[in-house]
C-alpha positions in Angstrom: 42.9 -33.2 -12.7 41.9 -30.7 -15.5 43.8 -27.7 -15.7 41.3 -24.6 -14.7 42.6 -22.2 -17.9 41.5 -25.4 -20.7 38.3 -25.5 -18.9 37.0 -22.6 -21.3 33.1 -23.3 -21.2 33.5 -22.4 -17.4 35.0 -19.2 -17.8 32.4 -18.6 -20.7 29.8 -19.1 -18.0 31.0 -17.9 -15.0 31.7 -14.7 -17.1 27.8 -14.6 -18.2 26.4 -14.8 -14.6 28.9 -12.1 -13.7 27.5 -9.7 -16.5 24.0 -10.4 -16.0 24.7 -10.0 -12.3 26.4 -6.4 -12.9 23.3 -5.4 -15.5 21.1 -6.5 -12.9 22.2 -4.1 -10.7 22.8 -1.0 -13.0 19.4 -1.5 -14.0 17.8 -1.3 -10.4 20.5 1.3 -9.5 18.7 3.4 -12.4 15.4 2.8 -11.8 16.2 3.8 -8.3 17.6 7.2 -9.2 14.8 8.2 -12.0 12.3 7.7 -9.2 13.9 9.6 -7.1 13.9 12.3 -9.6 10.3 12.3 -11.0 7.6 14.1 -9.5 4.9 11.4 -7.5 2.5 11.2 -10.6 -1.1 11.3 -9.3 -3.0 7.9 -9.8 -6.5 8.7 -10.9 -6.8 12.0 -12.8 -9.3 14.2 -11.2 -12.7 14.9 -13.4 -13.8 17.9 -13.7 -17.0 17.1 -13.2 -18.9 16.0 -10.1 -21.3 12.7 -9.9 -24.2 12.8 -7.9 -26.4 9.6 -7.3 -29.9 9.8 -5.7 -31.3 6.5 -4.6 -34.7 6.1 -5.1 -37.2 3.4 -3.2 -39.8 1.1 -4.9 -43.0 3.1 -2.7 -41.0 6.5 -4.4 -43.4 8.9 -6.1 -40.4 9.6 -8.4 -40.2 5.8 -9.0 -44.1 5.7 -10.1 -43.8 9.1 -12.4 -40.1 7.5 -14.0 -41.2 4.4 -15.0 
């Protein structure tokens, strides 16, 4: 058997998976924490103007005089 300490490339990966393991984790740990922090931003940004839709019918007078 192979001694564990000459197997080199092992260590070289197990230490990769442990680092990108441990960023992982400080990277959800800080997202987690800034959220916490921020103020709930508001989706849709109110207008400051209001919409008003009128449906009109094909027999409309309105419809006649438009068109």
């Amino acid at each position: 058997m192979s001694n564990w300490t000459s197997l080199w490339y092992v260590w070289l990966i197990l230490l990769t998976v442990f680092l990108l393991l441990l960023c992982g984790i400080t990277a959800s740990c800080i997202k987690f924490c800034c959220r916490k922090k921020r103020p709930p931003v508001e989706t849709f940004s109110r207008h400051p103007y209001d919409l008003t839709v009128i449906a009109i019918d094909s027999d409309s007078t309105a419809h006649s005089t438009v068109t």
